[in-house]
C-alpha positions as CSV (number, residue, x, y, z in Angstrom):
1,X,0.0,0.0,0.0
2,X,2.9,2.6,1.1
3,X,4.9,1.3,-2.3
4,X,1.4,2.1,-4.4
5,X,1.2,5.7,-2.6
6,X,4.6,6.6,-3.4
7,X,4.2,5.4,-6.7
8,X,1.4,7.5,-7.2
9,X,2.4,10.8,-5.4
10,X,6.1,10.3,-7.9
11,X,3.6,10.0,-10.7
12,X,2.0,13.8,-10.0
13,X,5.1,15.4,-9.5
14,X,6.3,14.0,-13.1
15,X,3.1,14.8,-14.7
16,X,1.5,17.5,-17.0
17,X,0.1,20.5,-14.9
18,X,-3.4,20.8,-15.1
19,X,-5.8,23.5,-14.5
20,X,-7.6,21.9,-12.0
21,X,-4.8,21.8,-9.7
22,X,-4.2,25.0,-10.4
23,X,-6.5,25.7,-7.9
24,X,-9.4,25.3,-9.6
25,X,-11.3,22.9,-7.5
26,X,-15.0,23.5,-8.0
27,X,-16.4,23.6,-12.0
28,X,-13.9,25.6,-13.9
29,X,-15.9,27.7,-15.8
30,X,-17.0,29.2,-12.9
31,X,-13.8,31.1,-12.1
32,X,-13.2,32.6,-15.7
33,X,-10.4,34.6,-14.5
34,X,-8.5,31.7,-12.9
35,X,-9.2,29.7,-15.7
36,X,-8.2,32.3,-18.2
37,X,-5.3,32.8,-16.0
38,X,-4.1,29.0,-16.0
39,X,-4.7,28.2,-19.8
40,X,-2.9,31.7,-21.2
41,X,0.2,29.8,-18.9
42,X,0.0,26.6,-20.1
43,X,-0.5,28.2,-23.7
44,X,1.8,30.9,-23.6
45,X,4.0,29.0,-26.0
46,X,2.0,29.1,-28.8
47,X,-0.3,32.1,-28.4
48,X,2.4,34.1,-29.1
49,X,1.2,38.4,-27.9
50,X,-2.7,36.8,-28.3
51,X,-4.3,36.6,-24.7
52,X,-7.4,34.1,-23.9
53,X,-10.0,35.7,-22.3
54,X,-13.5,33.8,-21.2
55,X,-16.5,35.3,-21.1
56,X,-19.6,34.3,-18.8
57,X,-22.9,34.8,-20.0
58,X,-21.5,36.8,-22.4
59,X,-19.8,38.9,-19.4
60,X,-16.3,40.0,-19.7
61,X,-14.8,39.1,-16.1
62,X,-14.4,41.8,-13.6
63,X,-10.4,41.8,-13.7
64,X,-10.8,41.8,-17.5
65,X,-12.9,44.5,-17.6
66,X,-11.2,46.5,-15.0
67,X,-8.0,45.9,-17.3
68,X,-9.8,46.9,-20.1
69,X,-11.0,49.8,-18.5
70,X,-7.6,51.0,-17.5
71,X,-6.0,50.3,-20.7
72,X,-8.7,51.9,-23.1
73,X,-10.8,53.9,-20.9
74,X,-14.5,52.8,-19.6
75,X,-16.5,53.5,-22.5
76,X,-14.6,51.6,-24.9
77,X,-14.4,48.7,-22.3
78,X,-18.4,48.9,-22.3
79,X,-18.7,49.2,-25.7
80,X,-16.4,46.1,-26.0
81,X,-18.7,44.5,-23.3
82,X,-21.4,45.2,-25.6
83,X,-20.1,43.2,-28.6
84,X,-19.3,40.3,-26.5
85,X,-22.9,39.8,-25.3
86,X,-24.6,40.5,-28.4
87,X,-22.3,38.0,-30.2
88,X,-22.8,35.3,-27.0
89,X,-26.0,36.1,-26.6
90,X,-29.0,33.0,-27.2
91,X,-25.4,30.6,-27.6
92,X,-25.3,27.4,-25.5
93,X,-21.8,27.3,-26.7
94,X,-18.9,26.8,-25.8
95,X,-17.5,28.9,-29.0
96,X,-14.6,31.5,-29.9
97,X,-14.1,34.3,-31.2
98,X,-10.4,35.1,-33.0
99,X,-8.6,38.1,-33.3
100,X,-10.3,40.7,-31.2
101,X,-7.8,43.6,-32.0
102,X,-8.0,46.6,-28.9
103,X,-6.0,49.2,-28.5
104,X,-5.1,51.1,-25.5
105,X,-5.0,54.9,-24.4
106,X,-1.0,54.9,-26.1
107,X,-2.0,53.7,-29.0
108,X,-0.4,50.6,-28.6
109,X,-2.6,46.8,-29.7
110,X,-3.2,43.8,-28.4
111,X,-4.8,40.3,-30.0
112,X,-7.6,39.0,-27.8
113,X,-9.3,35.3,-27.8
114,X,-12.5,35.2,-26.2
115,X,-14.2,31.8,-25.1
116,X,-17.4,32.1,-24.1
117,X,-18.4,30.3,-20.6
118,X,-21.0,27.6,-22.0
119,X,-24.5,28.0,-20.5
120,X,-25.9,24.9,-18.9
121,X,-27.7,23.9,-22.0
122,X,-24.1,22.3,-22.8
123,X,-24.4,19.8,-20.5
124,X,-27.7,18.2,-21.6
125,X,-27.0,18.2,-25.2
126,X,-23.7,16.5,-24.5
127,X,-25.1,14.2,-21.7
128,X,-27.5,13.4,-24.3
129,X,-24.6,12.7,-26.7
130,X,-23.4,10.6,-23.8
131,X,-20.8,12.0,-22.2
132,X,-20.6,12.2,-18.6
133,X,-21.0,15.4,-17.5
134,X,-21.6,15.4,-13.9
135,X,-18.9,16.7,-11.3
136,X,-19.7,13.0,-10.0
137,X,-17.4,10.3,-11.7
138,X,-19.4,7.7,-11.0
139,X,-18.7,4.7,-13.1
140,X,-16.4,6.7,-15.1
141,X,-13.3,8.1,-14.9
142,X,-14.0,11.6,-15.9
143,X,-16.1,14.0,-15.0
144,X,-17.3,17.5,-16.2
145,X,-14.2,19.3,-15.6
146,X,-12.8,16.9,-17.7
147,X,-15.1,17.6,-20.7
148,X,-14.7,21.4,-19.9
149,X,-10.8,21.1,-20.2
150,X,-11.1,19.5,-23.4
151,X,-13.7,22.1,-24.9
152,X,-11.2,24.7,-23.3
153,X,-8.0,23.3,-25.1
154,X,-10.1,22.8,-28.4
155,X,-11.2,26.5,-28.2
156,X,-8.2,27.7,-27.5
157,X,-6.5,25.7,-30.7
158,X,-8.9,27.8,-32.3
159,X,-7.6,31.1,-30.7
160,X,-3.9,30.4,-32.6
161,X,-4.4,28.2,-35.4
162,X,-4.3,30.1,-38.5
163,X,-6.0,27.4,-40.4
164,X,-8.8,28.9,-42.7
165,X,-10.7,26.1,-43.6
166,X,-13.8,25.3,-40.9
167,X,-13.7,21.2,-41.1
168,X,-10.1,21.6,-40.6
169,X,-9.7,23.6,-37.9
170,X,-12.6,21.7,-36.2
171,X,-10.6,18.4,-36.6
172,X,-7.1,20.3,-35.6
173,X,-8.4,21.5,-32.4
174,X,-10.3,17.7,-31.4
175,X,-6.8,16.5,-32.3
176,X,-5.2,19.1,-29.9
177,X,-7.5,18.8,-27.4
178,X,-7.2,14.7,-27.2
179,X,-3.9,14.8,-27.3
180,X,-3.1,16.9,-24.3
181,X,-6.3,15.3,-22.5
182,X,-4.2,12.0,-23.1
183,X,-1.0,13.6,-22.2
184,X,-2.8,15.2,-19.4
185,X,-4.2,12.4,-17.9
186,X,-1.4,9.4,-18.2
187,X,-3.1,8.1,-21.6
188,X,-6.2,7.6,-20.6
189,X,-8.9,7.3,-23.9
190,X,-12.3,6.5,-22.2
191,X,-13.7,10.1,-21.8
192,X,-12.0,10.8,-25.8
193,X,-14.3,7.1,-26.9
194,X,-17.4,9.2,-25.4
195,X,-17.0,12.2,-27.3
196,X,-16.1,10.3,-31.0
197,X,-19.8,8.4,-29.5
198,X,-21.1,12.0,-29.2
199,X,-19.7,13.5,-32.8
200,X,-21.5,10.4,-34.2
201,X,-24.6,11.2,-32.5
202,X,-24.1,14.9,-33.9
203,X,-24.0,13.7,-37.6
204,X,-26.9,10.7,-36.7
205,X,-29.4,13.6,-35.4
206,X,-29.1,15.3,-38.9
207,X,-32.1,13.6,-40.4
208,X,-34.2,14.5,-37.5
209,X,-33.0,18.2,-37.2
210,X,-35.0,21.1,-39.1
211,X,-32.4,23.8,-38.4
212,X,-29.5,23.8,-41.3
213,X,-27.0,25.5,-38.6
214,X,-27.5,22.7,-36.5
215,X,-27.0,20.4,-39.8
216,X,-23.9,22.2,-41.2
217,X,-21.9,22.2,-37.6
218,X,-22.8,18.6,-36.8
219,X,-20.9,17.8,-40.3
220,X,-18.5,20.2,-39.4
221,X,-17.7,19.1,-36.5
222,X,-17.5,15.5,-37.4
223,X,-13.5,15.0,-36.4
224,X,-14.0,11.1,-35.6
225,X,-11.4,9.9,-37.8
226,X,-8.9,12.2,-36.0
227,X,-10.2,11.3,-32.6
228,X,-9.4,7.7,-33.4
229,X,-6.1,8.5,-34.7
230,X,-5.1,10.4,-31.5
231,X,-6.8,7.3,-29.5
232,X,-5.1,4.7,-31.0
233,X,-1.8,6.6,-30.2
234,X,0.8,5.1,-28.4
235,X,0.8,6.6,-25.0
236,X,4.2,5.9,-23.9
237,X,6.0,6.2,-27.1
238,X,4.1,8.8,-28.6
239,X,2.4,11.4,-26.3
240,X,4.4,11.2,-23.1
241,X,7.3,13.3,-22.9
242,X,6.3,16.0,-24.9
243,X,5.8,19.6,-24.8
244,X,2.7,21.9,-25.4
245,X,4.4,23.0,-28.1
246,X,5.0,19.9,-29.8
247,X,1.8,18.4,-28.9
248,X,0.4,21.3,-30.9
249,X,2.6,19.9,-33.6
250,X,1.9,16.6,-33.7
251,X,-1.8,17.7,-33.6
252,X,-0.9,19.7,-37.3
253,X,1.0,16.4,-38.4
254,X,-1.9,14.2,-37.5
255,X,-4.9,16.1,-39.6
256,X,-2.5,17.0,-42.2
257,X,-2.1,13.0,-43.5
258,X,-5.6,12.3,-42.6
259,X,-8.0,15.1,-43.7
């Protein structure tokens, strides 16, 4: 038992960080400025001068906005505000939006990324898919803060990728996402099964879906080839090891022979 417990504590300190232990104990989209925080860290590699901000109910946090404020002055902060919740507005999300340019007081820019905090509508429509998305684990071995890291890391592939195609930056950011899920989580692929099971049920619900949105992002989003490439991986050969950075790259490698 004490061998097992070593083991195990030997295991965290050699593994990935993750934004749940980065203080983030309750559900992480709930602390947008903590989670905005830990992701433009564990990013900061590949976002280059872009910074990640998240958005809830369409709200700018308050140390974004405060930021903002001081940067720009209030009533281009507000106006900003505005456009965020008008464009977030209605969405059950999670989505981004790229290249939000700002400029300061001095004249001086900076590239934004906003995710939007997803609305508990999410959770059904993806339970429904058949993911687990209860803080409970149950009789699985991920839970909802799981599934929110993912969608997190996807969103965020879309903040940098420079991709201009929409099926190809979908399957680029599954790819990223499953692979530092995997990397994340010592190899694990039972959450990453549940979510191929889910893009399936996207494109299956097609025929019994008026709304052509709904129609064209289900086939969109259809990145189940690529989610069985980054499954069938080899954990320990593969994936472990690596960097964000050449994650991200491996993610690129992976999409480009297969899509």
């Amino acid at each position: 038992m004490l061998s097992s417990t070593v083991y195990a504590e030997k295991a965290a300190l050699n593994s990935p960080p993750t934004l749940i232990s980065a203080g983030i104990s309750d559900y992480i989209f709930d602390q947008p400025s903590l989670l905005s925080h830990a992701v433009n860290v564990e990013l900061a590699t590949l976002l280059d001068s872009t910074k990640i901000r998240i958005v809830n109910g369409g709200i700018l946090s308050q140390s974004d906005f405060d930021e903002w404020s001081r940067q720009m002055g209030k009533d281009k902060a507000v106006k900003y505000q505005q456009a965020f919740y008008s464009a977030f507005a209605g969405d059950n999300g999670p989505k981004s939006l790229t290249n939000i340019r700002v400029t300061d007081s001095s004249g001086q820019s900076m590239m934004n990324c906003i995710i939007s905090h997803p609305n508990t509508d999410w959770h059904v429509t993806w339970a429904t898919g058949g993911l687990n998305m209860s803080m409970q684990y149950g009789e699985n071995d991920y839970n909802l803060n799981d599934v929110s890291e993912f969608i997190l890391f996807h969103e965020g592939k879309h903040c940098f990728s420079k991709t201009v195609s929409p099926i190809t930056n979908e399957n680029l950011s599954d790819a990223f996402a499953a692979l530092v899920y995997r990397w994340k989580h010592n190899g694990k692929t039972a959450m990453l099964k549940d979510i191929l099971g889910f893009r399936l049920h996207q494109v299956e619900s097609i025929n019994s879906v008026e709304d052509p949105d709904f129609k064209q992002a289900a086939l969109i989003h259809d990145t189940r080839t690529i989610l069985q490439k980054v499954i069938d991986l080899n954990f320990e050969t593969d994936i472990q090891g690596l960097s964000i950075t050449e994650l991200n790259t491996l993610a690129d490698n992976i999409v480009s022979r297969h899509i």
